[in-house]
TIFI-559865 format. One record per atom (N, C-alpha, C): atom name; residue in one letter; chain; x, y, z. Coordinates in pm, whole numbers, m for minus. Atoms other than C-alpha are relative to their C-alpha. Layout:
residues N
<CA,a,A,<X,Y,Z>>;
...
end
This chain:
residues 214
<N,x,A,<m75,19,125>>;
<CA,x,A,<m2259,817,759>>;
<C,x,A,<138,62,15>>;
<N,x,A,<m146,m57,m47>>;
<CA,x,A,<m1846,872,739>>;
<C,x,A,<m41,99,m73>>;
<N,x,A,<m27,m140,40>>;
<CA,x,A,<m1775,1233,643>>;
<C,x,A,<145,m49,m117>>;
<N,x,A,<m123,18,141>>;
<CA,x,A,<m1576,1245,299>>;
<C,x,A,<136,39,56>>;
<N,x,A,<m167,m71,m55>>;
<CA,x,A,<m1248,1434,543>>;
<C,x,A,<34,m139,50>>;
<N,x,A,<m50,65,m67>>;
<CA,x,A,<m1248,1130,727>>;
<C,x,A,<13,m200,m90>>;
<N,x,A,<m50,122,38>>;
<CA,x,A,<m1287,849,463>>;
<C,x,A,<97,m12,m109>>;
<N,x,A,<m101,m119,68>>;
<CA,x,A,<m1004,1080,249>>;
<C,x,A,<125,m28,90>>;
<N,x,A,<m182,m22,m66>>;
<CA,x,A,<m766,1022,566>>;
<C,x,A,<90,m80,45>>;
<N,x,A,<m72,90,m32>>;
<CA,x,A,<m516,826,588>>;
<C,x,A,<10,m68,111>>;
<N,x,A,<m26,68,m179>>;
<CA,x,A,<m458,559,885>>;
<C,x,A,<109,1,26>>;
<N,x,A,<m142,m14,m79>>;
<CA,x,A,<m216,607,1118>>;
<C,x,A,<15,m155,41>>;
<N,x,A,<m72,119,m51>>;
<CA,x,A,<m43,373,1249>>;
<C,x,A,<m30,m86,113>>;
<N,x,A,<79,57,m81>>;
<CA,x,A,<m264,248,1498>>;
<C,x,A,<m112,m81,m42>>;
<N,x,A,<167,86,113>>;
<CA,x,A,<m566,167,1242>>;
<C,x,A,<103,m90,m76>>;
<N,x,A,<m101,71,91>>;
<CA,x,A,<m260,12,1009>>;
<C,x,A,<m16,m116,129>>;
<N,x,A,<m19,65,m102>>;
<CA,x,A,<m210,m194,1325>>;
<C,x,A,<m101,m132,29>>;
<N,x,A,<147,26,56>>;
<CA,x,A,<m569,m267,1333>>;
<C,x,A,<m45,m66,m66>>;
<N,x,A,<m1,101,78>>;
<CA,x,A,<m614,m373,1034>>;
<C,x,A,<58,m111,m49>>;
<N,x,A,<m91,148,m9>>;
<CA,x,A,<m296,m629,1004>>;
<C,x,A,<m47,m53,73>>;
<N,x,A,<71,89,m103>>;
<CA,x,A,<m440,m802,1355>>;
<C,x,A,<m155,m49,m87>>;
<N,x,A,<115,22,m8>>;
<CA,x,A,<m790,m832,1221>>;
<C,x,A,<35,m147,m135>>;
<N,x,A,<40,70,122>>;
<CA,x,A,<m653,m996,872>>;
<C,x,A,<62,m123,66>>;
<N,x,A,<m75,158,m14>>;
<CA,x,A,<m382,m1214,1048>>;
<C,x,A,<m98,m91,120>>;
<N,x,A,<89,52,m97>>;
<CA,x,A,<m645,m1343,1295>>;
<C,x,A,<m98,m88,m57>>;
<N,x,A,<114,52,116>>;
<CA,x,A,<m887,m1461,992>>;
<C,x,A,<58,m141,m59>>;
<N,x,A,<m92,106,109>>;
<CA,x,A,<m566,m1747,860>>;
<C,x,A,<m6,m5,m93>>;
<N,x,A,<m38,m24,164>>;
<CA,x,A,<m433,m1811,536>>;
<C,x,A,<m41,0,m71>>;
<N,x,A,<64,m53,151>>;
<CA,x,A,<m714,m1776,342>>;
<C,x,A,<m24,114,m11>>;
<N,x,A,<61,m159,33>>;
<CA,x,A,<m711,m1383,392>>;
<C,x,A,<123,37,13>>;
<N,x,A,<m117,m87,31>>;
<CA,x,A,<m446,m1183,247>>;
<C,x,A,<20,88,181>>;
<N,x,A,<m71,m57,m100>>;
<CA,x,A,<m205,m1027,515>>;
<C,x,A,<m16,152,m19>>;
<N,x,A,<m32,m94,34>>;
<CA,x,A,<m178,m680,506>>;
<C,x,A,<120,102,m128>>;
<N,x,A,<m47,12,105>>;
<CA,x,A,<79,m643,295>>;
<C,x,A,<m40,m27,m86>>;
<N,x,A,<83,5,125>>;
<CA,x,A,<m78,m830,52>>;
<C,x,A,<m84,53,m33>>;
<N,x,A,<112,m67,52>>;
<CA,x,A,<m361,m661,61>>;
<C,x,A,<61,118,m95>>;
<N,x,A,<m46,m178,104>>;
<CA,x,A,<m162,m306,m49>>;
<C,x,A,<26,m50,m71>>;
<N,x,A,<m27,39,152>>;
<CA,x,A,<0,m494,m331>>;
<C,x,A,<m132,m37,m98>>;
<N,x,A,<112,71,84>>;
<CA,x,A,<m346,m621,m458>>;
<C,x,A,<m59,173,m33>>;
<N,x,A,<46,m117,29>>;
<CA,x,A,<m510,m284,m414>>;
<C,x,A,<61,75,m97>>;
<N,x,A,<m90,m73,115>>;
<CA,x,A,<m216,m134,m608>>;
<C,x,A,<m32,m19,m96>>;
<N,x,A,<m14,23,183>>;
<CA,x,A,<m255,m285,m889>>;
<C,x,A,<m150,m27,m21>>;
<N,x,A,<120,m38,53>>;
<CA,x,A,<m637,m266,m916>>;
<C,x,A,<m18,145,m11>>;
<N,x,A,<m30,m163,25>>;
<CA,x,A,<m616,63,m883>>;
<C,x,A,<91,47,m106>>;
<N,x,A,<m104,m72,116>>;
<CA,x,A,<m333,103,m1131>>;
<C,x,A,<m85,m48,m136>>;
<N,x,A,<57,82,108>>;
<CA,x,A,<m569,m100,m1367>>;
<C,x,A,<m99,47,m89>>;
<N,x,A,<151,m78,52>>;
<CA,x,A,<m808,53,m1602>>;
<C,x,A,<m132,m84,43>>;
<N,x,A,<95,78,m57>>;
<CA,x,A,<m1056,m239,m1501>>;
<C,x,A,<m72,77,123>>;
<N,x,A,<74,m69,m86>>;
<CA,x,A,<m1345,m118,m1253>>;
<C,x,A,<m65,m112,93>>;
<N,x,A,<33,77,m120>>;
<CA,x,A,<m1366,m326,m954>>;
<C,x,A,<m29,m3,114>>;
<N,x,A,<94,m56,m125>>;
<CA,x,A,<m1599,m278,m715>>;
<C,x,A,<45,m111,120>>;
<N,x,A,<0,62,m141>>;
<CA,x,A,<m1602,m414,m316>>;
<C,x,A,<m23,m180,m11>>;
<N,x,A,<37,132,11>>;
<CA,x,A,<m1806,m718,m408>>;
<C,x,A,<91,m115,m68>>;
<N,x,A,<m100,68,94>>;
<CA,x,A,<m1547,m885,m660>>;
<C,x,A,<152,9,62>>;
<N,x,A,<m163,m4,m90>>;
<CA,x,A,<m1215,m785,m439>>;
<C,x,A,<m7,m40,125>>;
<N,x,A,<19,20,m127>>;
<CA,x,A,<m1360,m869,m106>>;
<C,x,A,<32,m170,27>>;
<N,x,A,<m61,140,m25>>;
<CA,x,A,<m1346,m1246,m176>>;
<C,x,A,<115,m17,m16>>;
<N,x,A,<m146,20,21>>;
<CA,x,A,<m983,m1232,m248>>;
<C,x,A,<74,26,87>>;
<N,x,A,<m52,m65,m101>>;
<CA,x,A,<m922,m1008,30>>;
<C,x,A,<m38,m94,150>>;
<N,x,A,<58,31,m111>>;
<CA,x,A,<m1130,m1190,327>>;
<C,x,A,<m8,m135,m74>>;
<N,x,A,<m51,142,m11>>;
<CA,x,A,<m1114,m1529,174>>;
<C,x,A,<m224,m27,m88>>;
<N,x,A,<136,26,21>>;
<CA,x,A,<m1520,m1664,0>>;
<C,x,A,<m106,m30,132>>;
<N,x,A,<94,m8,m84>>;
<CA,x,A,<m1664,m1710,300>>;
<C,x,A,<82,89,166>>;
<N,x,A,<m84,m78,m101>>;
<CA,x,A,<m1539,m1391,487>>;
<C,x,A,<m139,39,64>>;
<N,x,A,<139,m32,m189>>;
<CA,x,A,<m1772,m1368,889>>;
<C,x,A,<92,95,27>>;
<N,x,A,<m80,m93,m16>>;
<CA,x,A,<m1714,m1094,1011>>;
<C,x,A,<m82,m20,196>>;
<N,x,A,<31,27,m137>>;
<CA,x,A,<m1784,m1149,1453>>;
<C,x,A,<m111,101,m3>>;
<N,x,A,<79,m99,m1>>;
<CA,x,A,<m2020,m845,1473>>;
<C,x,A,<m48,146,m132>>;
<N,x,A,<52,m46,93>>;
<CA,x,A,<m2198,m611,1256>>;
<C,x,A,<122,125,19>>;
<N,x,A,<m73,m69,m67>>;
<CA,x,A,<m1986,m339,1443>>;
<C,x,A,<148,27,m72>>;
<N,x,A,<m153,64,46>>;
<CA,x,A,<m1650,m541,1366>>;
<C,x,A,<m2,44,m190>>;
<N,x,A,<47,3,122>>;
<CA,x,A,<m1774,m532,1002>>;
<C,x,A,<49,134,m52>>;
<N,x,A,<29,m186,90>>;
<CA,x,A,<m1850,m150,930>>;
<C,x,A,<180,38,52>>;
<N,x,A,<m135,m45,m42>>;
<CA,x,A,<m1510,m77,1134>>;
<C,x,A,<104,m41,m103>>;
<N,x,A,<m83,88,73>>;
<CA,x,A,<m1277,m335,900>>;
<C,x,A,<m61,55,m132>>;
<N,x,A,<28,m61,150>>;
<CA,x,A,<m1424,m210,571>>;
<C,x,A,<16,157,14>>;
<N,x,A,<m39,m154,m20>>;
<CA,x,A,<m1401,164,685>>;
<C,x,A,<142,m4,m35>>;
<N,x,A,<m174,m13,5>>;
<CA,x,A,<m1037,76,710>>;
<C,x,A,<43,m47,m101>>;
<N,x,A,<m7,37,111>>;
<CA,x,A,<m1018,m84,389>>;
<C,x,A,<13,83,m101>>;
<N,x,A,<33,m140,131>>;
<CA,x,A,<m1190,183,190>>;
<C,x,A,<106,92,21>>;
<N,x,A,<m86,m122,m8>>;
<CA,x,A,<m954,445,331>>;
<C,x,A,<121,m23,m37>>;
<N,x,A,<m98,83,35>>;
<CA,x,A,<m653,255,285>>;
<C,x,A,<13,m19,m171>>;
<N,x,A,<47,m44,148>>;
<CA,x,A,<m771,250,m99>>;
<C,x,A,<42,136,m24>>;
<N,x,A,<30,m180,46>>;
<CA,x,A,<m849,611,m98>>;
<C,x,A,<156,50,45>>;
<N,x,A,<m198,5,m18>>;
<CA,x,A,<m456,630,24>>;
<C,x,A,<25,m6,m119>>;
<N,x,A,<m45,19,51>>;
<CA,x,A,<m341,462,m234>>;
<C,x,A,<4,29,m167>>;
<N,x,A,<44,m81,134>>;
<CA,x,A,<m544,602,m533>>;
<C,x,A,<47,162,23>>;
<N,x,A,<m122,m155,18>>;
<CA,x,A,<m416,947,m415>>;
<C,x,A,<83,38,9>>;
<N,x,A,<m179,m34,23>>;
<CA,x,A,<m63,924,m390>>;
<C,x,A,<m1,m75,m109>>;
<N,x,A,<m18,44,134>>;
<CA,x,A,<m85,712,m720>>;
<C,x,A,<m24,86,m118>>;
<N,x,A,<m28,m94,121>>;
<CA,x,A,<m238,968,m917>>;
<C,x,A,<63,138,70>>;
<N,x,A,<m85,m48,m28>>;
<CA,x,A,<m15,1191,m766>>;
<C,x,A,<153,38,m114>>;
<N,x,A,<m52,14,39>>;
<CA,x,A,<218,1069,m927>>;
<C,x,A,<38,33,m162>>;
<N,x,A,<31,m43,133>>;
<CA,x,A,<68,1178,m1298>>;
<C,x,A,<70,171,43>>;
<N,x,A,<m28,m126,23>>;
<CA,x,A,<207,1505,m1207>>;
<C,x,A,<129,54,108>>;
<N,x,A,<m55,m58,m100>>;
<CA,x,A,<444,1528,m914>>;
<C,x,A,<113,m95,m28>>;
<N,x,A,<m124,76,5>>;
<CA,x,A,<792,1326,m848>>;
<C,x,A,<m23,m77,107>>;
<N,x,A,<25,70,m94>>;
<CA,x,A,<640,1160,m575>>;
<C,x,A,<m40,m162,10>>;
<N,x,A,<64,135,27>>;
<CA,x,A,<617,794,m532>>;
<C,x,A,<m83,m96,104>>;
<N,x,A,<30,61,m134>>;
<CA,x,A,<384,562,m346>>;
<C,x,A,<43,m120,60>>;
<N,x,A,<m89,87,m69>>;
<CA,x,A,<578,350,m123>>;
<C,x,A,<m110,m124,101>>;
<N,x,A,<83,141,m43>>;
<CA,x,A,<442,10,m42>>;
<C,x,A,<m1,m20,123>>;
<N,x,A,<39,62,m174>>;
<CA,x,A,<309,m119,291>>;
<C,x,A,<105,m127,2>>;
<N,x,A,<m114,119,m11>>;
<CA,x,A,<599,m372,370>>;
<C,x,A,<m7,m38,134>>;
<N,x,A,<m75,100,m132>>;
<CA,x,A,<623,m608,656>>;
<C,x,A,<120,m13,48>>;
<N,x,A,<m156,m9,m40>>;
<CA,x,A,<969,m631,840>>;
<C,x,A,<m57,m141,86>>;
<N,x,A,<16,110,m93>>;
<CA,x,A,<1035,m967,999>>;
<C,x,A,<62,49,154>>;
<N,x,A,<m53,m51,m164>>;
<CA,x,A,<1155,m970,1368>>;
<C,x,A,<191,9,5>>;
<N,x,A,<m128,m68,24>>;
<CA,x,A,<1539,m862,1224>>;
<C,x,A,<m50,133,m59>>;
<N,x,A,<35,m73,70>>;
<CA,x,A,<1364,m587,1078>>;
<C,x,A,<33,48,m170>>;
<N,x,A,<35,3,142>>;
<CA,x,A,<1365,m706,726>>;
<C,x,A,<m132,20,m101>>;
<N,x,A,<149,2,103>>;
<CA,x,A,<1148,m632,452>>;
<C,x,A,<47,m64,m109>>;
<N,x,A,<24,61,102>>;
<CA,x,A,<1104,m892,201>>;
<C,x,A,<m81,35,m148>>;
<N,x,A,<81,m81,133>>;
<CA,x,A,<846,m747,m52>>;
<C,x,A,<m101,m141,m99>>;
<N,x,A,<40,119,38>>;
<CA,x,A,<703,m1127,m126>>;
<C,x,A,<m155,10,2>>;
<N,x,A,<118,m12,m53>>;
<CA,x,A,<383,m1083,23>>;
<C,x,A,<m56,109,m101>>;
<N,x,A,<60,m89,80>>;
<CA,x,A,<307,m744,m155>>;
<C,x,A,<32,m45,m161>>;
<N,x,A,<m11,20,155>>;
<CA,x,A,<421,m874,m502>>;
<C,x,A,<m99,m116,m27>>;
<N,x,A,<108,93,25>>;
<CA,x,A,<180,m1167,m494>>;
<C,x,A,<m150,51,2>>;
<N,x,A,<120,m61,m18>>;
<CA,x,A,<m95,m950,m358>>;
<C,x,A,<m10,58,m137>>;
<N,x,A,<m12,m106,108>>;
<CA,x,A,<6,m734,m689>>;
<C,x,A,<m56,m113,m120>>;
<N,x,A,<57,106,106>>;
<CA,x,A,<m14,m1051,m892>>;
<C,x,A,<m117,m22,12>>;
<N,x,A,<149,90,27>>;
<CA,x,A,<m331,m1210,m788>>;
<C,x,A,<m95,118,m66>>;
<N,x,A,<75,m93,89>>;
<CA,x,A,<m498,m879,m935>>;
<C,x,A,<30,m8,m143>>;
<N,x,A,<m30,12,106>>;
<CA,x,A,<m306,m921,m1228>>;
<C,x,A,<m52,m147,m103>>;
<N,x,A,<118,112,89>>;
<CA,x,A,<m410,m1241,m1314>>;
<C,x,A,<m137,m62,6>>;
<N,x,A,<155,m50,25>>;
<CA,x,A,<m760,m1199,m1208>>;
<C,x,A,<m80,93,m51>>;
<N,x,A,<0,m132,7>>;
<CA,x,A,<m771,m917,m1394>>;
<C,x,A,<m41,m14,m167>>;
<N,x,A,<23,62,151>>;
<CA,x,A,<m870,m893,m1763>>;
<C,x,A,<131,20,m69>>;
<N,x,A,<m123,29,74>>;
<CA,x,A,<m635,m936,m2057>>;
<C,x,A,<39,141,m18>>;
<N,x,A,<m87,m135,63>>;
<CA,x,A,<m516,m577,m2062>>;
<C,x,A,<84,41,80>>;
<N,x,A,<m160,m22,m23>>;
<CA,x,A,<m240,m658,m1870>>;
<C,x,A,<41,m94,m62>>;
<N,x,A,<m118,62,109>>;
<CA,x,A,<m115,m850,m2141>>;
<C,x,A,<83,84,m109>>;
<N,x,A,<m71,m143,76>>;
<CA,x,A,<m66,m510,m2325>>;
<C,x,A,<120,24,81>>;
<N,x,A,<m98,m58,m106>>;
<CA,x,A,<165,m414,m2055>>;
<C,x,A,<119,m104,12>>;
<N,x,A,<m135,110,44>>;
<CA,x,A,<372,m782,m2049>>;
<C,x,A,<50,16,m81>>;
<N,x,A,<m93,11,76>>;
<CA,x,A,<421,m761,m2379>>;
<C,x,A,<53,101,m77>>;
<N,x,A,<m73,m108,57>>;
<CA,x,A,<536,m442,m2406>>;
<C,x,A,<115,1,33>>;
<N,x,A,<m174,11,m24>>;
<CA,x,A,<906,m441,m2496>>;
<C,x,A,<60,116,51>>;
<N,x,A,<m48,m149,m51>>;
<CA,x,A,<954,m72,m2374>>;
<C,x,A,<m2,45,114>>;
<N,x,A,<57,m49,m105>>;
<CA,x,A,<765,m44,m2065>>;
<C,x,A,<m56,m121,104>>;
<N,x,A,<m3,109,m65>>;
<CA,x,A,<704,m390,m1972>>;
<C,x,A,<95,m68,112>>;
<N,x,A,<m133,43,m105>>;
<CA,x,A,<1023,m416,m1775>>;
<C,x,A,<m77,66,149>>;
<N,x,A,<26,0,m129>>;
<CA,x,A,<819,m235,m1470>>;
<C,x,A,<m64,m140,84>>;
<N,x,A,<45,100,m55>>;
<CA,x,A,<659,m579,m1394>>;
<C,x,A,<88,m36,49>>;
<N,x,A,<m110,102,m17>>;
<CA,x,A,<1014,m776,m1361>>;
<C,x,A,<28,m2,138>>;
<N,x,A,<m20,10,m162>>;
<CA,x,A,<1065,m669,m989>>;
<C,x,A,<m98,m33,79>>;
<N,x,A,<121,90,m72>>;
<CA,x,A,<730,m769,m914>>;
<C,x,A,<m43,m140,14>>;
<N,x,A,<13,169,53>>;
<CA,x,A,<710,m1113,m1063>>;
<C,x,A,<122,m41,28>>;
<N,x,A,<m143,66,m113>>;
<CA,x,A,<1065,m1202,m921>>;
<C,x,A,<m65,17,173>>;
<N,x,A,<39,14,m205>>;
<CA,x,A,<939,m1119,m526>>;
<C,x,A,<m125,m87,m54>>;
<N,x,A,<122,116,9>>;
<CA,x,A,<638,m1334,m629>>;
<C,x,A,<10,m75,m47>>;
<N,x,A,<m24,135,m11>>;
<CA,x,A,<779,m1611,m734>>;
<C,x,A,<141,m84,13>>;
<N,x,A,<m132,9,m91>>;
<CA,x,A,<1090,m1600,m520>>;
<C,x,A,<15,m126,41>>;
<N,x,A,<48,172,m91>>;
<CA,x,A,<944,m1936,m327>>;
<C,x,A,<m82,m47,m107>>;
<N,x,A,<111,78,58>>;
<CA,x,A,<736,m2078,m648>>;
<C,x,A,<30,m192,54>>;
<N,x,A,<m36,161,32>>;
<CA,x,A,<722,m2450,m608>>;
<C,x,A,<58,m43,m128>>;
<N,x,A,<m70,13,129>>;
<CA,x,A,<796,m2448,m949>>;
<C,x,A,<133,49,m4>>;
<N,x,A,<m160,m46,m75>>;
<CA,x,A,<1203,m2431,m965>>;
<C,x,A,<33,98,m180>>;
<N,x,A,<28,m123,145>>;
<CA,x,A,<1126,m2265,m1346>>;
<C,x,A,<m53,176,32>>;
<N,x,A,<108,m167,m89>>;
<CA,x,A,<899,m1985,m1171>>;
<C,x,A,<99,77,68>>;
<N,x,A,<m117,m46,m113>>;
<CA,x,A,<1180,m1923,m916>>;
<C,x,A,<97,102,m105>>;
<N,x,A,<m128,m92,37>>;
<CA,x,A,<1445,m1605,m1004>>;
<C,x,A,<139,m110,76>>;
<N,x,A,<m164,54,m111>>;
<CA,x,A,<1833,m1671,m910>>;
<C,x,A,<m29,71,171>>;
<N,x,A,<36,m17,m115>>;
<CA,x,A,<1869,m1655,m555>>;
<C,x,A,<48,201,47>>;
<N,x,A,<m10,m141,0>>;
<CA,x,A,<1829,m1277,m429>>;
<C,x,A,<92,43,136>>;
<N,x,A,<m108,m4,m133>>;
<CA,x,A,<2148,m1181,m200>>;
<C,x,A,<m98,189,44>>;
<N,x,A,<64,m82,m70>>;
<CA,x,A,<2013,m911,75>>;
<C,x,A,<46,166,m48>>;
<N,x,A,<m48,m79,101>>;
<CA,x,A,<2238,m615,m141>>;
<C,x,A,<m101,30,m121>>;
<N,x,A,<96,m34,59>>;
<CA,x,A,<2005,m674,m404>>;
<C,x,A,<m151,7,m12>>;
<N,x,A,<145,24,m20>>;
<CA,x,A,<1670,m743,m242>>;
<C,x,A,<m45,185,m10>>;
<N,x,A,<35,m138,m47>>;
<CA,x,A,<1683,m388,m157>>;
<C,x,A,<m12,95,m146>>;
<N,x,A,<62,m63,139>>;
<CA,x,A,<1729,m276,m529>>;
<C,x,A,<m143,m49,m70>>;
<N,x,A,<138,m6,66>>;
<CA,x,A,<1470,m449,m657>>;
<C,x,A,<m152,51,60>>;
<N,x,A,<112,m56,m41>>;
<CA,x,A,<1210,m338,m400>>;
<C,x,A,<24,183,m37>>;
<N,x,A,<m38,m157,42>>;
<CA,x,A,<1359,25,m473>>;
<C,x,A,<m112,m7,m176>>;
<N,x,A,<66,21,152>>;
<CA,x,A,<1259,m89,m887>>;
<C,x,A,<m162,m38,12>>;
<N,x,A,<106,31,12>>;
<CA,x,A,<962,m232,m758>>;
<C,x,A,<m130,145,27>>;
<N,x,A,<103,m89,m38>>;
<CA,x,A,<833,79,m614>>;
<C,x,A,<m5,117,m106>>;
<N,x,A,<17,m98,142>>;
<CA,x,A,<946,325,m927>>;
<C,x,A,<m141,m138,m97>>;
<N,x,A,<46,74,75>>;
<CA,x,A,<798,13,m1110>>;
<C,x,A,<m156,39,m14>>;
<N,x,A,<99,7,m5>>;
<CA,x,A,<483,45,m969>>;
<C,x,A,<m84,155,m77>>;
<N,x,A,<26,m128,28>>;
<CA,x,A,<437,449,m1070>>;
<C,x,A,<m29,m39,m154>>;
<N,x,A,<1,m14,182>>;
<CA,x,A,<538,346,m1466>>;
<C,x,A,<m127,m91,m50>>;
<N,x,A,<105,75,93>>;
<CA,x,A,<270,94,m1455>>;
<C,x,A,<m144,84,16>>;
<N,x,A,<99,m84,4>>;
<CA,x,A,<34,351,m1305>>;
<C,x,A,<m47,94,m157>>;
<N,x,A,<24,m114,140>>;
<CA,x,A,<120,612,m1596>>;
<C,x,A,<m48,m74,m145>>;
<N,x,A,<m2,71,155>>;
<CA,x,A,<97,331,m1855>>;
<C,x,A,<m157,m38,m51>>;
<N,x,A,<128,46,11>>;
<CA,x,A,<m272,264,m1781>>;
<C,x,A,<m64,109,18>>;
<N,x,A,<85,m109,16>>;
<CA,x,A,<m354,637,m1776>>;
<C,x,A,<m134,37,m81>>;
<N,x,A,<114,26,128>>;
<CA,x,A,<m526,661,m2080>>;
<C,x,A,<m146,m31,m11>>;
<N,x,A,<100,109,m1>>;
<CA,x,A,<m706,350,m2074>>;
<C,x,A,<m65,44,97>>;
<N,x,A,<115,m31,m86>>;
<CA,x,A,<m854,468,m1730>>;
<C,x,A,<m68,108,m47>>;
<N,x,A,<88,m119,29>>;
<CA,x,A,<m924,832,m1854>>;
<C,x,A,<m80,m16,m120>>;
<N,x,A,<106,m7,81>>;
<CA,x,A,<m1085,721,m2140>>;
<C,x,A,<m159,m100,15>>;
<N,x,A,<89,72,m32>>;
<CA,x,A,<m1301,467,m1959>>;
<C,x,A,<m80,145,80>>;
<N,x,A,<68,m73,m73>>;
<CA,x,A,<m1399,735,m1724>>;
<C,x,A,<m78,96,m76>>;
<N,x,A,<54,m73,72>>;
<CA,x,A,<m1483,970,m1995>>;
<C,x,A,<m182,m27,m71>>;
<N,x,A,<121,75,36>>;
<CA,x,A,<m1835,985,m2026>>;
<C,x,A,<m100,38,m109>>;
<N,x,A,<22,14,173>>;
<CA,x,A,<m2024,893,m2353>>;
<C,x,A,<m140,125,m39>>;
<N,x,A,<10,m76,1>>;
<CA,x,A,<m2238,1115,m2511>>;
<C,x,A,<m175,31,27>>;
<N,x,A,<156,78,m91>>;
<CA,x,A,<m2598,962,m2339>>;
<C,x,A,<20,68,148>>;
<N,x,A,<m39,m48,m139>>;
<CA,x,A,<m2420,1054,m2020>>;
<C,x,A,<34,121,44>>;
<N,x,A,<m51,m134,29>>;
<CA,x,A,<m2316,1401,m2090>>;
<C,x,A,<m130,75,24>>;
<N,x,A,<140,m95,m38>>;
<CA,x,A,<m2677,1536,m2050>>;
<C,x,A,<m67,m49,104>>;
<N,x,A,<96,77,m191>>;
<CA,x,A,<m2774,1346,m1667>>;
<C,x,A,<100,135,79>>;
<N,x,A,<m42,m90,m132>>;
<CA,x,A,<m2777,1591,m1399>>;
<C,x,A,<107,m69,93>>;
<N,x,A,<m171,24,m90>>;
<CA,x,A,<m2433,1541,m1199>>;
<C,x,A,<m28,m64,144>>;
<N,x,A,<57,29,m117>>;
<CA,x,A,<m2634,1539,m902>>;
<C,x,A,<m55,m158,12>>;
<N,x,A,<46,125,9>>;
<CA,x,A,<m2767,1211,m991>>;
<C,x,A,<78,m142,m35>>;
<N,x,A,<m70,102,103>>;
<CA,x,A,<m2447,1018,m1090>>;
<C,x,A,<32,m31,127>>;
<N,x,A,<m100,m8,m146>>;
<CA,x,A,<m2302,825,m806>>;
<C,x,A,<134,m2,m12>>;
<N,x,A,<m190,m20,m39>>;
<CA,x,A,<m1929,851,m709>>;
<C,x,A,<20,m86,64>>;
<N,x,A,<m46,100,m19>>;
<CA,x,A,<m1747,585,m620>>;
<C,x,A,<175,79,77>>;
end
């Protein structure tokens, strides 16, 4: 069984490595790496409670084979931890000035686009229940979406969907906005998570020992 230090520790840059090859090897029905962190982000930022079974088809595609049992436990190890990343520099963020900075792709000029992770961010969002519609249509705090939903529908087919065209000067602000963005939508769904987590008053008298952790 992994040891909690080691499914707690971040991947270096070799497992990162790792895991991009394994997804881009699977084709376009399995999120890239990139996408994946944008998707994770925003389930994680989400008060919603979404377990392996319900994110895995999105992530690996409905009929995700995995070559060996081996291949399997390895590629979900790296998954989970990669999570456990991103949920602890996120709530981090409830208390520190620290922000968590997105997994970005660079093309072979060493650009980063931010396309890939803002779609990953979307497809959680709109598989997601309606309580990110609280958050759209909030006129105060709703503006952290806008840099997300512009890189994701940068290329819509739809020429309505599409932003004005983004000169390389400002790609770089809005992934800057996108990544504060992502913190304000963390803090905005505080609440809602801590009061989901809060447990009722049936649950308040079960031995601790007996609850599982997730």
């Amino acid at each position: 069984m992994m040891s909690d230090v080691l499914i707690n520790f971040p991947l270096d840059d070799g497992e990162l490595k790792q895991l991009a090859d394994f997804l881009n090897g699977r084709g376009s029905a399995v999120m890239n790496l990139e996408m994946l962190d944008g998707y994770f982000a925003a389930l994680i930022s989400s008060p919603d409670t979404v377990g392996p079974s319900r994110y895995f088809p999105h992530v690996l595609g409905e009929e995700h084979v995995f070559d060996t049992a081996e291949q399997a436990t390895a590629i979900i190890s790296l998954m989970m931890r990669h999570w456990n990343t991103i949920a602890f520099k996120l709530l981090e963020t409830l208390e520190k000035d620290n922000v968590y900075l997105p997994v970005l792709l660079e093309n072979e000029d060493g650009i980063a686009y931010g396309n890939d992770w803002a779609k990953g961010f979307m497809c959680a969002v709109q598989s997601g229940s309606s309580i990110w519609s609280d958050l759209i249509d909030d006129e105060e705090r709703g503006g952290a979406l806008v840099p997300i939903m512009m890189l994701a529908h940068e290329h819509d087919p739809d020429p309505k969907m599409r932003p004005d065209p983004i000169p390389p000067e400002k790609r770089e602000k809005i992934l800057q906005m996108m990544t504060a963005g992502l913190a304000e939508i963390y803090r905005y769904f505080e609440p809602c998570r801590r009061s989901i987590a809060r447990p009722t008053s049936s649950e308040r008298g079960k031995d601790p020992k007996n609850q599982r952790r997730i």
